[in-house]
N, C-alpha and C positions, 0 to 999 in steps of 0.2 A: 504494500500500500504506500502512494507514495504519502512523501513528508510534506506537509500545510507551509513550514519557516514561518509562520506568522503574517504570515498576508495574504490578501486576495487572489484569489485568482488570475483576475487579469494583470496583478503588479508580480504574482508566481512566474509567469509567464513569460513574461519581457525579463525577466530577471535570469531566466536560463538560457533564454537568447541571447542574452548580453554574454552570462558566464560560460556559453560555450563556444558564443563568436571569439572570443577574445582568448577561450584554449584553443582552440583552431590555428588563430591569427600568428597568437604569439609562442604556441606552447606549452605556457606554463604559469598559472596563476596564485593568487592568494586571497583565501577567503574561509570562513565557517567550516566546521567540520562538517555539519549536517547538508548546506549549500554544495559542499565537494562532493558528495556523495550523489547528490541530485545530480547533480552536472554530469558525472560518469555516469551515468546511465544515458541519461539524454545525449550525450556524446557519443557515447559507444554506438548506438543503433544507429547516428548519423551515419557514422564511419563503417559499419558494417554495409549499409547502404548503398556508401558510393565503391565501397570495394565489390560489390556484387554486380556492379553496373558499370564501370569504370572503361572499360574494353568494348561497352558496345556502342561502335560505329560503323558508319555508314560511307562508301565514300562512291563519289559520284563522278562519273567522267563526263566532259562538254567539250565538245568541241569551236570552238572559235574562230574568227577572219579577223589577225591584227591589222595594225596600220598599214603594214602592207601588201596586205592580200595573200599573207600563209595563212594558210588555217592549223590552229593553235590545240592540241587536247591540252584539258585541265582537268587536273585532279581534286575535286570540293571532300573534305571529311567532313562529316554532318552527323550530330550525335544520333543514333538511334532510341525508339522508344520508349526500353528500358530504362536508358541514359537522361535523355530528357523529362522522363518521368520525375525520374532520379534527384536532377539538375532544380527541378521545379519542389518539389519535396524540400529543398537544402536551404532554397530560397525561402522557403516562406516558413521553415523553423530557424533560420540564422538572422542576424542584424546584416548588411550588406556592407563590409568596412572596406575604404579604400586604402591604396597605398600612398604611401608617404612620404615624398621626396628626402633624400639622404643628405646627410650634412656635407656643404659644399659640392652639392651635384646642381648642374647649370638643368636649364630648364629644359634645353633641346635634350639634355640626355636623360633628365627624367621624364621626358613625352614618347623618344625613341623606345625609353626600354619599357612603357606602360601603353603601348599603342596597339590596338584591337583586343584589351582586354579589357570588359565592361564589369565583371564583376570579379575582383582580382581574389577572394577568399574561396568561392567556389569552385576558382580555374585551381588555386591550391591543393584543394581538398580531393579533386579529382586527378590531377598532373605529379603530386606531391606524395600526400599524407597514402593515397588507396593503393597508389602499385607498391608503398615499403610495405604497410600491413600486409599485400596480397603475397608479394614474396614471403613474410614472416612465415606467414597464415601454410603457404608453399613446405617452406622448410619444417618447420616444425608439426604440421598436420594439425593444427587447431587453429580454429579464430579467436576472436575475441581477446580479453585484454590490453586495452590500446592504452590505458593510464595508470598511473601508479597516484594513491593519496598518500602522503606523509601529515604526520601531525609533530602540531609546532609546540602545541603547549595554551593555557589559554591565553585569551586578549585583557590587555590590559582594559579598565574604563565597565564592564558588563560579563568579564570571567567566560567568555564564549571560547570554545576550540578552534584554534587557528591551524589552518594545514593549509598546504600548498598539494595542487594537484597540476600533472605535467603528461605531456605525453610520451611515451617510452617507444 
C-alpha cells in the first residue's frame, strides 16, 4: 500500500514527478527516508519500461531528387509503437527538464550540441539509462534493481530520516 507522506494527493503527485525527474536527471538525490522509498518504486517501473521498449524502431527508407537532380535514398528511424507508447507514458509521469548550458560554453556550442533534441530527459532515459540496465538485466539474468537507498541519519529541525537514493 502505498505511503500518504502527509499530503494530498495531487501535491503526492507532483512530488514524485519532481523526485524522480530529478533521479533520472541527475542521478542521485537527497531526501526522506519514506519519500526514497516512494520514488524507487515509481522509478523502477519507469525504467523497466523504457528498457522493455527501448529497441523498438522503425526505420523508413525515401527516396529523394536533391538540388541537382540525383535522386537521394534516406534512411528516417521512427520510434515504433511500443516505443512511443512508451515515450508518451514517460512524458506524462516525469516533469520535462531541460539542459543547461555549461560553465563557459558559448552559445553556438550549446545550441550545436542540444539541437533536434526537444525533450532532453526522455532522449536520456531511453539513449542512456535503458541499454546499461538492459545489458545489466543481459548479464546477470534478472531485472530490476536500478537504485540503491542509503540512510543518513535523521534531519536536523523535525528528527525525519534522511537518505540519499542514487542510481546504481
Amino acid at each position: 500500500m502505498p505511503r500518504k507522506l502527509g499530503v494530498t494527493s495531487a501535491q503526492r503527485k507532483a512530488m514524485l514527478r519532481n523526485l524522480a525527474s530529478d533521479l533520472l536527471w541527475y542521478g542521485k538525490i537527497e531526501t526522506t527516508e519514506a519519500r526514497a522509498k516512494e520514488t524507487r518504486s515509481y522509478t523502477e517501473k519507469l525504467i523497466t519500461l523504457a528498457i522493455n521498449t527501448y529497441t523498438d524502431n522503425v526505420e523508413i527508407k525515401k527516396t529523394e531528387t536533391n538540388d541537382k537532380g540525383k535522386e537521394v535514398t534516406i534512411t528516417i528511424v521512427k520510434d515504433g509503437s511500443k516505443k512511443l507508447a512508451a515515450r508518451r507514458k514517460l512524458m506524462e509521469s516525469l516533469f520535462d527538464l531541460q539542459e543547461v548550458r555549461a560553465f563557459k560554453e558559448s552559445k553556438v556550442d550549446f545550441k550545436a550540441r542540444t539541437k533536434g533534441i526537444n525533450h532532453p530527459l526522455i532522449e536520456k532515459i531511453f539513449n542512456e539509462i535503458a541499454p546499461k540496465y538492459a545489458a545489466r538485466k543481459e548479464e546477470l539474468g534478472q531485472g530490476g534493481g536500478y537504485t540503491r537507498i542509503m540512510k543518513c541519519g535523521p534531519r536536523k529541525g523535525d528528527a525525519a530520516e534522511v537518505a540519499i537514493i542514487e542510481l546504481i
